[in-house]
C-alpha positions, 0 to 999 in steps of 0.5 A: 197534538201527536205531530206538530208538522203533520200538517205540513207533512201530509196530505188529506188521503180521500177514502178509495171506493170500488170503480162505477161500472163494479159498484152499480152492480150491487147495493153492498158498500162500495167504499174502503176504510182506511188502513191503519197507517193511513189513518195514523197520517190523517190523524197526524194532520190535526193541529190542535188548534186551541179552539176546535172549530170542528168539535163545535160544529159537529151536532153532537160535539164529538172531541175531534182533536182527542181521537185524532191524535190518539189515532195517531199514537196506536191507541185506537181502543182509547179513541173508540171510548172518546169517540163513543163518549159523544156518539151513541153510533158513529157506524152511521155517522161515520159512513152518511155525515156530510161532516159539518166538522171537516169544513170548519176545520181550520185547515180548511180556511187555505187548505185542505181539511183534516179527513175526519169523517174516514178517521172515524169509520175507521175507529168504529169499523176496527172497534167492531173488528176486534170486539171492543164494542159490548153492552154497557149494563145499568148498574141497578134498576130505577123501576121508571118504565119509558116508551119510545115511539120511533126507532130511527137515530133519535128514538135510538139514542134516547133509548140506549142512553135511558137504558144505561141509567137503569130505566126499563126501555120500549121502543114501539115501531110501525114498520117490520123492522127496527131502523125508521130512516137509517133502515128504509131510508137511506140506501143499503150502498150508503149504509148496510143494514148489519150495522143496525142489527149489530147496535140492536144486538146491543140495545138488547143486551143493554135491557131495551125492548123492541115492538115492530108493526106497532103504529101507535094511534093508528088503526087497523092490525098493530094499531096501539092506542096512545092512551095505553102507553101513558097508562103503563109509562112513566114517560113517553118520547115520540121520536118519529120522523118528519115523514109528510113529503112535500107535494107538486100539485101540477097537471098530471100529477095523479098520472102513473109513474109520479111517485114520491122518493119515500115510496121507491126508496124503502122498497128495494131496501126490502128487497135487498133484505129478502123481502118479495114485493108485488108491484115494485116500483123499478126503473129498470129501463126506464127514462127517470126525472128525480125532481130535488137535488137534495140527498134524498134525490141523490139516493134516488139517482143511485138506486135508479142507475142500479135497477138499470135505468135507461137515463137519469135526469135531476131537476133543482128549483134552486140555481146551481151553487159556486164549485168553490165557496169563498172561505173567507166568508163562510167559514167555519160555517157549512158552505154552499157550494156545488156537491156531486155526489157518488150516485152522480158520478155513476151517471146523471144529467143535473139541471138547475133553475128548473121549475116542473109546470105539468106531468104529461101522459097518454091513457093515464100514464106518464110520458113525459114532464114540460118545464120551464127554467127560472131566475132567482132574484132577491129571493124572488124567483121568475119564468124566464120567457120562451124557455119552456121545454119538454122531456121525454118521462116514464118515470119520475121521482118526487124528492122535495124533502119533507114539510113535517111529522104526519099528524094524523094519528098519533100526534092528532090522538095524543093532543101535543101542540105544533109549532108554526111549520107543523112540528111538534112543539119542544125547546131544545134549552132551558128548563123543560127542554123537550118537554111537550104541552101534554104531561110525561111526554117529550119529543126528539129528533126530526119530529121536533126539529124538521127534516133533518141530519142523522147526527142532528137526530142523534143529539137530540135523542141523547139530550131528550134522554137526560131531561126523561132521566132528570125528569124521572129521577129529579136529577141526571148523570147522563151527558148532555 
């Protein structure tokens, strides 16, 4: 611990971000790093507090305490080693965690937490700057073949850490370019683009091979056989996303004007990297309902009030959360509490306890929604009498979250058994660990686990990695 006092000292420093009215004019990042100074006086908050809380509850146990006092001490290229020791890409982490870390700080039981998350943006983006980020080549080739279907954070992970023991890496992916969630997902405010081309950049040097438009046991053009990747691999690891939406099948619901978040979302991502899209589903005017008060619904409220929406309303099924937890209950688990996000500061009417009951519309367009609010009892939820209303609509957004991987398909093709909730079946410990029922294949990622966190995903690709590796060599050097 560099500084004894500095939590004393010093108070948490939030990132700066560019004003609302500035900000909504674009779809470029709107929040500034931290400067040097800065960043040395949050990392001076650490208390190195003998157990790290926060190191076990980051999925991919980043060494927190290490890097913050190396931050503090100047050493920043040290600190981007230990960061990356743990962390295949915290460029991504750094900008879209909800930072499981910060609130098990142990700050954070009577304070405020240390600001991990902006002391790693500013690692990774100086790590960029000064060009301390190069390939990391395998020292010799094993001559094993690995193919990995799903370009997003966990076929990422797993790709570059196999590659780094020296197998021979493809990754196949069904859309144009190579991302999955990080690229079409999550929006370019949240996240640029040029930070997945860079890391590719990398993964190429590094020896990893990327096929687009390739949609493995899938039909028409680009359509590859499952049965062709286990002919030519040595081992497989399916590491798409869970991409099947969960559905309100209520009157109206095939009106136009429903769409789910996954259809308009990837489509001004597009857009914004040049593409021209017919028939792009805008909100520009338009009175919008983003049904979900998950961060899927949140970039929806984002990306609506950029394309100039008329109004934006969110409706959650769940009742509004406390605006602070009881620390003393939760922590150092991840709280539940009222989160507003920076799309909801850029204007959004947020209602809770609301359930959708029908879709209305006139000549097979939308006009409007008709709900009712809810009461949440036991776990039992219930109409609350006469509280039926009715909103004006022209648009709205599904964004329910997602209830599994797709199974038509790759997953019907190749066979693999699925768990109770629809999910590739694979223990994430013991022996065999992501291994499937079918042999040489493992799975990682939300296709395993569900929907989930771009860091969950990321761990899951590094650890899948070490079984292939140890699978495929009969032991491994790779970290788990």
């Amino acid at each position: 611990m560099g500084k004894p006092t500095g939590f004393i000292e010093y108070q948490r420093l939030a990132e700066a971000a560019e004003p609302s009215q500035s900000r909504l004019k674009h779809y470029r990042e709107f929040v500034h790093v931290l400067n040097d100074e800065q960043a040395r006086m949050q990392g001076a908050r650490c208390m190195d507090c003998g157990i790290p809380f926060c190191s076990n509850s980051c999925p991919v146990n980043n060494i927190i305490p290490d890097w913050n006092d190396l931050v503090y001490r100047g050493n920043w290229e040290q600190a981007l080693a230990v960061l990356h020791s743990t962390n295949n890409f915290p460029d991504f982490t750094g900008r879209i965690c909800p930072a499981p870390c910060e609130a098990a700080c142990t700050l954070n039981i009577n304070t405020d937490a240390v600001g991990i998350k902006s002391i790693e943006h500013a690692i990774i983006d100086k790590g960029w700057e000064k060009g301390w980020i190069r390939p990391q080549l395998a020292k010799s080739k094993t001559g094993k073949k690995v193919a990995i279907v799903g370009s997003g954070p966990a076929g990422l992970a797993a790709a570059q850490q196999l590659a780094r023991v020296g197998h021979t890496v493809v990754v196949f992916e069904k859309n144009d370019r190579i991302g999955g969630l990080l690229r079409y997902g999550i929006p370019d405010f949240k996240l640029e683009k040029s930070l997945i081309d860079l890391r590719i950049r990398q993964m190429e040097a590094e020896g990893v091979a990327f096929r687009v438009n390739q949609t493995v046991g899938g039909s028409g053009p680009g359509a590859l056989p499952v049965a062709t990747l286990l002919a030519e691999f040595d081992a497989l690891v399916l590491a798409g996303g869970a991409e099947a939406p969960r559905d309100l099948p209520v009157p109206g619901r095939d009106l136009a004007g429903v769409h789910f978040a996954m259809d308009f979302l990837p489509q001004q991502n597009k857009v914004n990297a040049g593409d021209r899209l017919s028939g792009q589903i805008r909100a520009t005017g338009k009175r919008v309902v983003v049904i979900g008060g998950g961060d899927t619904g949140s970039d929806c409220v984002g990306t609506s009030n950029r394309q100039g929406a008329a109004s934006v309303v969110q409706f959650e099924l769940m009742p509004q959360p406390p605006e602070q937890e009881d620390k003393s209950l939760t922590w150092p688990y991840w709280p539940l509490k009222l989160r507003t996000s920076s799309s909801h500061e850029e204007g959004c009417v947020r209602d809770f306890a609301v359930a959708t009951r029908e879709f209305i519309g006139k000549e097979g367009k939308l006009t409007g929604v008709r709900v009712v609010r809810v009461d949440w009892r036991d776990g039992r939820m219930s109409e609350v009498a006469g509280s039926q209303f009715e909103l004006a609509a022209d648009l709205v957004l599904l964004a329910m979250g997602f209830v599994s991987p797709v199974h038509h398909g790759l997953l019907e093709q190749i066979g693999v058994e699925l768990d109770t909730r629809g999910n590739v079946k694979a223990t994430s410990e013991g022996v065999g660990c992501y291994a499937t029922n079918i042999a040489k294949v493992f799975t990682a990622g939300d296709m395993r686990r569900g929907q989930s966190l771009v860091v969950w995903a990321i761990r899951e690709g590094r650890q899948c990695a070490r079984e292939v590796d140890a699978f495929l060599m009969g032991s491994s050097t790779l970290p788990r």
